[in-house]
C-alpha positions in Angstrom: -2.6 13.0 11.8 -3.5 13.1 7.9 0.0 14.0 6.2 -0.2 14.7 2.9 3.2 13.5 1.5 2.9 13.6 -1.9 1.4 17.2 -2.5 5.0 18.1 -1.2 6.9 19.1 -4.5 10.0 18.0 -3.4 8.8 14.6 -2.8 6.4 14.4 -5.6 8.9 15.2 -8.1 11.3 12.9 -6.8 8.6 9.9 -6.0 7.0 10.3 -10.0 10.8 9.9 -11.8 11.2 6.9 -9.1 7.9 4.7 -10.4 8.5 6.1 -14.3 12.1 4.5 -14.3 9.8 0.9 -13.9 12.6 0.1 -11.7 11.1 0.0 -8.3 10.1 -2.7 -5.1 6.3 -1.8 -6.3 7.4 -2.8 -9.8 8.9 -6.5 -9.2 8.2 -7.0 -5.5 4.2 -5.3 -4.0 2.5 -5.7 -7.7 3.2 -9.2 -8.6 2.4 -9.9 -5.2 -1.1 -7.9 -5.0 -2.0 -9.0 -8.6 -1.3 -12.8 -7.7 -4.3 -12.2 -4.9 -6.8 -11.1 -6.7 -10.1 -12.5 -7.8 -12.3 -12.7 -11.0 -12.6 -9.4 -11.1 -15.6 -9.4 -14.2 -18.6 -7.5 -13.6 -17.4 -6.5 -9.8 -17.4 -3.2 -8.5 -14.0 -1.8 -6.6 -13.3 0.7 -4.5 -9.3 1.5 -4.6 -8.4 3.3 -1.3 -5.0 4.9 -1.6 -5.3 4.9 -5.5 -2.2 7.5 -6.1 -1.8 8.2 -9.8 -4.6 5.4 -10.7 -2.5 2.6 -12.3 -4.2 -0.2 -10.6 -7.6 1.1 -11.3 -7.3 1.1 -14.7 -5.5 -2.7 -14.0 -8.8 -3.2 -12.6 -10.8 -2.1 -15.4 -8.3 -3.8 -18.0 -9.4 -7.2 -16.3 -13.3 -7.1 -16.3 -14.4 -4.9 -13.3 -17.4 -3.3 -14.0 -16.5 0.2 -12.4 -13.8 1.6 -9.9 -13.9 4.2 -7.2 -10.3 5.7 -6.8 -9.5 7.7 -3.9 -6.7 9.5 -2.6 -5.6 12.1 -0.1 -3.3 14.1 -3.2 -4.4 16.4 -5.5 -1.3 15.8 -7.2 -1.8 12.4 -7.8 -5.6 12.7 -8.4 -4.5 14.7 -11.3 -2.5 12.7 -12.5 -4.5 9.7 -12.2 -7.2 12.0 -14.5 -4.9 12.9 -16.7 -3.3 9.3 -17.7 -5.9 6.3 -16.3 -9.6 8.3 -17.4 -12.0 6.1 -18.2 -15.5 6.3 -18.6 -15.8 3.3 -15.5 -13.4 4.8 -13.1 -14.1 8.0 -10.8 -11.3 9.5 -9.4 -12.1 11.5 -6.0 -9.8 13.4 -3.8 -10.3 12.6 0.0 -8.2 11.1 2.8 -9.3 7.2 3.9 -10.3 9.1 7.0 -13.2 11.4 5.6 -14.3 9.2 2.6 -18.0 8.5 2.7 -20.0 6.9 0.0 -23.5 6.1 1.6 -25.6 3.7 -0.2 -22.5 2.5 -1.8 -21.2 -1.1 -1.1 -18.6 -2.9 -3.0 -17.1 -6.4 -4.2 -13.9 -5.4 -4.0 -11.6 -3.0 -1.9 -8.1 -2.9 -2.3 -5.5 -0.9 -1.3 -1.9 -1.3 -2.5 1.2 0.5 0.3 -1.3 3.4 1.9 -2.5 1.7 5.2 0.8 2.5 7.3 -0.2 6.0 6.7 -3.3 5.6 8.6 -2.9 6.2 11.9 -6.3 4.8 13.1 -6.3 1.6 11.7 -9.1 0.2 13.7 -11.6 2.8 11.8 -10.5 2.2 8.8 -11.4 -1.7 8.8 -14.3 -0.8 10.3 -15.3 1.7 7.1 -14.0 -1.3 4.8 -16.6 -3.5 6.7 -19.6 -1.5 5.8 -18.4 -0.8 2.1 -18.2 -4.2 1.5 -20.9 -6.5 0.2 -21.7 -10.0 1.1 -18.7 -11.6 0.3 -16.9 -9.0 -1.0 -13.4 -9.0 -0.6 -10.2 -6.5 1.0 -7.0 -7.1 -0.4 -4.0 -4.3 1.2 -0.3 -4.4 1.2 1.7 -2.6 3.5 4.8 -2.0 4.7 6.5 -4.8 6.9 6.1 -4.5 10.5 9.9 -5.6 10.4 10.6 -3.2 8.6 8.9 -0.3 10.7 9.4 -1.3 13.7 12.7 0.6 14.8 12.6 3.9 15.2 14.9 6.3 12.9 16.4 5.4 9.2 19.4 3.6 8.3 18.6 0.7 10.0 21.0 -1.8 8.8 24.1 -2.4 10.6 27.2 -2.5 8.3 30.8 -3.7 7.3 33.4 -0.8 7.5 33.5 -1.6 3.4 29.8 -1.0 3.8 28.8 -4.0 2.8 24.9 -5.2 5.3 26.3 -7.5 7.9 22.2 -7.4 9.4 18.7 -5.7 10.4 18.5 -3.8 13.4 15.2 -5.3 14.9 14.1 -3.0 18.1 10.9 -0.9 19.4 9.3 -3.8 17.5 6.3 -4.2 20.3 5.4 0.1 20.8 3.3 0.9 18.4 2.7 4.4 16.7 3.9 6.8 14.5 7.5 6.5 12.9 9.4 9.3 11.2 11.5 8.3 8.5 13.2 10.4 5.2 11.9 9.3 1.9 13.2 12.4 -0.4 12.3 14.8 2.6 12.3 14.7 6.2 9.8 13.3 8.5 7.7 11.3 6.1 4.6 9.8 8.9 3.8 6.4 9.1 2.0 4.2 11.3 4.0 1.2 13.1 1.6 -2.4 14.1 2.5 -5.7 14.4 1.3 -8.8 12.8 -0.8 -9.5 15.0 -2.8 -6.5 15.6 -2.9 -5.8 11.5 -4.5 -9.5 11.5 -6.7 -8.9 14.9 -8.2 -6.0 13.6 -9.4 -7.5 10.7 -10.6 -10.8 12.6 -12.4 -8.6 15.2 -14.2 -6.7 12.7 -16.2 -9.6 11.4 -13.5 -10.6 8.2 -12.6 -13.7 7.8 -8.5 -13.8 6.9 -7.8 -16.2 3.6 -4.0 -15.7 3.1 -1.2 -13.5 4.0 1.5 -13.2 1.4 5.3 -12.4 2.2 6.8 -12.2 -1.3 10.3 -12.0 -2.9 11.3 -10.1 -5.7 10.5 -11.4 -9.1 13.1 -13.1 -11.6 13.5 -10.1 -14.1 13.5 -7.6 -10.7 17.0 -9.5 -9.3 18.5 -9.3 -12.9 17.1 -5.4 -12.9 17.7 -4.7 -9.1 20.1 -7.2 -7.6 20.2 -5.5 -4.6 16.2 -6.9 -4.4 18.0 -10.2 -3.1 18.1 -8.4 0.4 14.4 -9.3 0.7 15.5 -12.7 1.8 16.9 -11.0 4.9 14.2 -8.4 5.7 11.1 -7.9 4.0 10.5 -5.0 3.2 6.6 -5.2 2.5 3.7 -7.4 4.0 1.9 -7.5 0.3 -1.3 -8.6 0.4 -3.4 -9.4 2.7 -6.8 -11.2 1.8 
């Protein structure tokens, strides 16, 4: 299934005055994180799977890479991403990870920052990111925690009667497959793995694993978003893996 989330109004609306209040688990937890892995990236060519509104593109771009391939299921976001990240080294395409094919293209660099646990065939998808990459190229993704999506349902922590989190409700952790949780609107889709099959996959399609990062919110995010201290307890992304 190929849900296409952010073309819903509701949700768009809602998701673009979340990431312009700067204020957010992308800002001071998933990009610090993501940015910390990544290589030289002067004169290398990058293909940004997931690219939303084309921020890390152009972060590409700022530091060195040659030329970025941005792609993205949304219209709305590919808009956007025209509208506020153009540049004359960055192409921005509208297509799912599913149906994207660029033959004769390989790549030194493929990232993809919080869009794989919308991908229900996972397997496929590596195996796509295997061909596009070049002799040592490089994938770096983030996704969310398999803690995180493992039980099935929302409101998964269990609480005081004051309301204050007395724990994480761990369950379903082992059955794999699609989760419905509200994000804005009902039944946002995303795809529940474990660790180990998220790091399987990759081994079993010929990539060779160089680090897996669980990170923690950054100083100025706990001072911004104090409630980020709840990462301790249960992380909330698996950002990045290399």
């Amino acid at each position: 299934m190929k849900q296409n989330i952010y073309d819903n109004p509701t949700f768009f609306k809602d998701y673009i005055s979340l990431r312009e209040s700067g204020i957010t688990y992308n800002d001071f937890v998933e990009q610090p994180a993501m940015k910390s892995a990544m290589p030289d990236l002067r004169g290398k060519t990058v293909l940004d799977l997931g690219c939303g509104d084309g921020h890390f593109s152009t972060y590409c771009i700022e530091n060195g890479a040659a030329k970025v391939i941005g792609a993205d299921i949304s219209s709305n976001m590919i808009a956007r991403a025209k509208k506020n990240n153009s540049h004359d080294n960055i192409e921005f395409i509208c297509v799912s990870m599913e149906d994207l094919e660029l033959p004769d293209q390989q790549f030194d660099l493929i990232i993809s920052s919080l869009s794989v646990h919308y991908i229900e065939d996972f397997p496929n998808l590596v195996q796509k990111v295997s061909r596009l990459l070049k002799n040592n190229g490089e994938f770096i993704f983030s996704t969310e925690h398999p803690i995180a999506t493992a039980r099935k349902g929302s409101n998964h922590w269990v609480k005081y009667e004051k309301g204050d989190k007395l724990h994480w409700a761990l369950d379903n952790y082992q059955e794999e497959g699609k989760r419905e949780h509200d994000w804005y609107v009902d039944g946002v889709v995303i795809y529940h793995r474990t660790i180990s099959t998220l790091i399987n996959t990759l081994i079993e399609n010929g990539l060779v694993l160089e680090k897996v990062i669980e990170p923690q919110s950054t100083a100025a995010g706990l001072e911004q978003m104090p409630k980020l201290i709840n990462e301790k307890r249960r992380p909330s992304e698996l950002p990045p893996v290399k």
